[in-house]
C-alpha positions in Angstrom: 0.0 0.0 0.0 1.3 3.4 -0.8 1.8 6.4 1.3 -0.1 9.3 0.8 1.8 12.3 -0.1 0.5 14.3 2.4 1.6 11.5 5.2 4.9 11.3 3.9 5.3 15.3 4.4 3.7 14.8 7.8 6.3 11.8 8.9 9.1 12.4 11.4 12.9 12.8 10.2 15.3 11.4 12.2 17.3 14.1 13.9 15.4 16.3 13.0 12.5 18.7 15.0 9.4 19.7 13.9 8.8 23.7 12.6 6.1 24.1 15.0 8.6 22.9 18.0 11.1 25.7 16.4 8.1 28.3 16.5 7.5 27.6 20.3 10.7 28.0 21.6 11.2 31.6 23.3 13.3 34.2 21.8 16.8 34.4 23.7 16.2 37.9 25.8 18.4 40.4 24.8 21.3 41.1 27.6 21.1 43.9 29.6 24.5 46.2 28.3 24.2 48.2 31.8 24.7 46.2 34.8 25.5 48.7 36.7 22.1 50.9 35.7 20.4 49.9 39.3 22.7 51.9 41.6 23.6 49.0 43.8 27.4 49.3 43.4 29.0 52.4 44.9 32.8 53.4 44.5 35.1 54.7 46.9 33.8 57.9 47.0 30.0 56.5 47.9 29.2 57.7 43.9 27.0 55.2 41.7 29.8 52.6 39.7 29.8 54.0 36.0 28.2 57.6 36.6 29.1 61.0 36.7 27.6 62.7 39.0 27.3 66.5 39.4 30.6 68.1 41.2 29.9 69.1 45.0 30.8 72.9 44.1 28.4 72.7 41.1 25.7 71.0 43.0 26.4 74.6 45.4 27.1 77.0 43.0 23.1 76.1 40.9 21.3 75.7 44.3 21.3 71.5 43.6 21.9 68.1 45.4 23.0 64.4 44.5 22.5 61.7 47.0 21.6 57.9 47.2 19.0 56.3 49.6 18.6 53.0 50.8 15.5 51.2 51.4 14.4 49.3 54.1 14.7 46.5 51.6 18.1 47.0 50.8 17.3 48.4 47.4 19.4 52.0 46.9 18.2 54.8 44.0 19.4 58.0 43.2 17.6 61.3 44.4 18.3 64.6 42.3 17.4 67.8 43.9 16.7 71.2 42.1 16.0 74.3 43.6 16.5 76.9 40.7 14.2 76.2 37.4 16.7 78.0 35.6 19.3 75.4 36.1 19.5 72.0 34.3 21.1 69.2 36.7 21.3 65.5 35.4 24.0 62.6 35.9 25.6 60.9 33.2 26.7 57.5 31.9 28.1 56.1 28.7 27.5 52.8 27.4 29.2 50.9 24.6 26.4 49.5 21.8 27.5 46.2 19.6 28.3 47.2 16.1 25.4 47.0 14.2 23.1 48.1 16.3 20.2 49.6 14.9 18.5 50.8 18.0 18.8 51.0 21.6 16.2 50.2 24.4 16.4 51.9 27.7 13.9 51.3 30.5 14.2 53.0 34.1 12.5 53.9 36.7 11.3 57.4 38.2 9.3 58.9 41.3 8.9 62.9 41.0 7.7 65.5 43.6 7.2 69.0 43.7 8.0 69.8 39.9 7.9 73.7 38.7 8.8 73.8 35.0 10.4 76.8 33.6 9.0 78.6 30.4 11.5 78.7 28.4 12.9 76.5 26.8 9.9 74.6 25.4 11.7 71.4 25.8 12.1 72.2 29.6 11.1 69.0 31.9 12.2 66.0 33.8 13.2 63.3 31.0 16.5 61.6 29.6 18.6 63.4 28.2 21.9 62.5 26.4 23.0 61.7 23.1 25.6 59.8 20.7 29.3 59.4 20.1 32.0 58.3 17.7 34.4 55.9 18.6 36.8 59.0 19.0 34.3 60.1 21.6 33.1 62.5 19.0 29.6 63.8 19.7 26.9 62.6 16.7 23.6 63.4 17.9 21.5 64.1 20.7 18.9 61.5 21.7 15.3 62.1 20.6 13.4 61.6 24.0 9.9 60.5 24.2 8.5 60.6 27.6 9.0 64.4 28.9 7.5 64.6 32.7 6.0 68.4 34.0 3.9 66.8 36.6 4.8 64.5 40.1 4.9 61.1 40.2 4.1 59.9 43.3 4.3 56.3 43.1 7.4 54.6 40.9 6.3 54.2 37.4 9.0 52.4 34.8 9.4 54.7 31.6 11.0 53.2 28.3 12.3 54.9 25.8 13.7 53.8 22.2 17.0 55.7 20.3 17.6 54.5 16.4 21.4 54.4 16.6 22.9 56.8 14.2 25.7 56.1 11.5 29.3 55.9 13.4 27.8 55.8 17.1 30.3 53.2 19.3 28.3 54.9 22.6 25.0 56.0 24.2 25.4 58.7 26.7 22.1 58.8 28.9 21.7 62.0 31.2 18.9 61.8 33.0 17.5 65.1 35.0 16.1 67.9 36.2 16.5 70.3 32.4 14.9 73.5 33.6 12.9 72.8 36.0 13.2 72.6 39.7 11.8 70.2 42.6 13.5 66.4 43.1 13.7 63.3 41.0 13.8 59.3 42.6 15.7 56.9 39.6 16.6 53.3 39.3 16.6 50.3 37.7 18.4 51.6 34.3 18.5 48.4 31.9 20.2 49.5 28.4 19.0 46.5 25.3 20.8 47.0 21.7 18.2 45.6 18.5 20.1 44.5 15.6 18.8 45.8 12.3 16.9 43.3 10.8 18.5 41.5 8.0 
């Protein structure tokens, strides 16, 4: 008796596994390129591993403050502190993307009270700044943020926001802050994902 073609397409291959077992196997999540995003790691000087952090006499001289808290939990976060809506004040990292990249995925996460925005510039609010550089450390770009907060946050909310990755750019500098506007700022939790262009 013969084998119906459609049985034969439908019979098992040694070694080999079935499309629809292919299809149900997760994705691989991408790795997180900022480890040291949550705050947990402290240097000798008691600043966040991997940030730059405003300068004591700068923090004085624009009426601003930097300093880390501890939950009961053990958890720490950042707290930034403005007092003058005229003054920007922000910390800084920069994070090396895989070449090829085609854009960049940053999620953290923010608490904000008391928030007066300036005026002027129209672009004034809490949000991440930053930008792009060459391998030479040459600035490309700034980054094109999304989420741009003018009102408190009372409770921690997570915020994500996605950078296409320009022509030349080795490194993402994020700078997130107070730009313009005054009252305090809670972060954590900074997780940094590269996307490959797709073939």
């Amino acid at each position: 008796m013969r084998t119906p073609l459609i049985a034969l397409l439908l019979l098992p291959v040694a070694g080999s596994v079935a499309i629809r077992d292919l299809a149900a196997q997760p994705a691989a999540p991408a790795p997180n390129l900022f480890p040291e995003g949550p705050f947990e790691i402290l240097d000798s000087e008691g600043i966040p591993l991997s940030w730059r952090t405003p300068h004591p006499s700068h923090q004085q001289r624009i009426n601003a403050a930097f300093r880390t808290q501890t939950e009961p939990d053990g958890n720490r976060y950042v707290i930034l502190e403005n007092l003058d809506a005229t003054k920007v004040l922000h910390m800084a990292a920069e994070i090396p993307v895989p070449a090829g990249t085609a854009r960049v995925r940053v999620t953290f996460r923010l608490r904000a009270r008391a928030l007066a925005v300036s005026p002027e510039p129209e672009w004034a609010a809490v949000q991440l700044g930053g930008g792009w550089v060459d391998a030479d450390g040459k600035h490309i770009t700034h980054l094109r943020t999304e989420h741009r907060v003018r009102a408190d946050v009372p409770e921690w909310v997570t915020l994500e926001e996605v950078f296409s990755s320009p022509a030349g750019a080795t490194k993402i500098v994020l700078q997130p802050g107070l730009y313009h506007t005054s009252g305090a700022i809670d972060l954590d939790d900074f997780k940094v994902f590269a996307e490959p262009a797709v073939p």
